[in-house]
C-alpha positions, 0 to 999 in steps of 0.5 A: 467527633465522638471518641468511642474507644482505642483499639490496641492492634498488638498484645500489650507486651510487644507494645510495651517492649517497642514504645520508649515510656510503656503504657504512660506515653502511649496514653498521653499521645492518644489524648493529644491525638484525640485533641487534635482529631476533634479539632479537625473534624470540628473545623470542617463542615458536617457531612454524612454521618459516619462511624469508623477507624483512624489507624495509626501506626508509629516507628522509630524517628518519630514517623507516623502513618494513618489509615481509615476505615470509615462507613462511609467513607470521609470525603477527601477534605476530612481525611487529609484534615484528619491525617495532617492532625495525626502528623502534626501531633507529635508522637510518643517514642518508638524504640524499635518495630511498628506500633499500631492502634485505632481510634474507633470513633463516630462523626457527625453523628455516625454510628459506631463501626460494626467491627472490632477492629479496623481493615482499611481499604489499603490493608484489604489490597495488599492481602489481596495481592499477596494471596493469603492473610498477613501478620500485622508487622508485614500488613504494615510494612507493605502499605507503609513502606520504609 
């Protein structure tokens, strides 16, 4: 697994009033984040190439939630090794509200995603249903509820 970049889903300031640490804490999860999607991916068989997004988004209480948005999509194995590697990797601290972000990256040799920024297939369906675009906060609370 390649690591191409980290999307920030949120304007710096929210993200900086939300996490308990700032900047600091975020980049130390994401490099252990990282660590522990590499090794996922690493200890399962190479597959189709593929370029895409892990979606993590965190809250108070240290609970997390992933999403992807892979071309093409991971097949079912890989995406319950990636999830488990995001649950198991122990979250900066949220003080309050949703902290979202991506890891844009490419597996087995995939190309990178034509996007900017990810639309997991769930965030698709729950605009879909409300009938109109969603602000991120409501995005999330609709397809992670609390």
């Amino acid at each position: 697994m390649q690591q191409l970049d980290v999307v920030l889903l949120q304007p710096g300031t929210v993200l900086e009033h939300r996490l308990d640490g700032g900047a600091d804490a975020l980049a130390a999860y994401l490099k252990s984040l990282g660590s522990a999607a590499e090794q996922a991916v690493s200890a399962n068989p190479q597959q189709l190439p593929a370029g895409g997004f892990v979606v993590v988004a965190l809250r108070p209480g240290g609970h997390v939630h992933t999403w992807f948005d892979f071309k093409p999509a991971l097949d079912d194995k890989t995406t319950a090794a990636l999830a488990h590697a995001v649950d198991m990797t122990p979250p900066t601290a949220v003080k309050q509200g949703n902290v979202v972000f991506a890891l844009r990256v490419s597996i087995w040799g995939g190309r990178p995603p034509v996007g900017v920024a990810p639309v997991p297939p769930e965030w698709r369906a729950a605009a879909r249903q409300a009938g109109h675009k969603l602000d991120l906060d409501n995005l999330i609370d609709q397809t992670w509820p609390r």
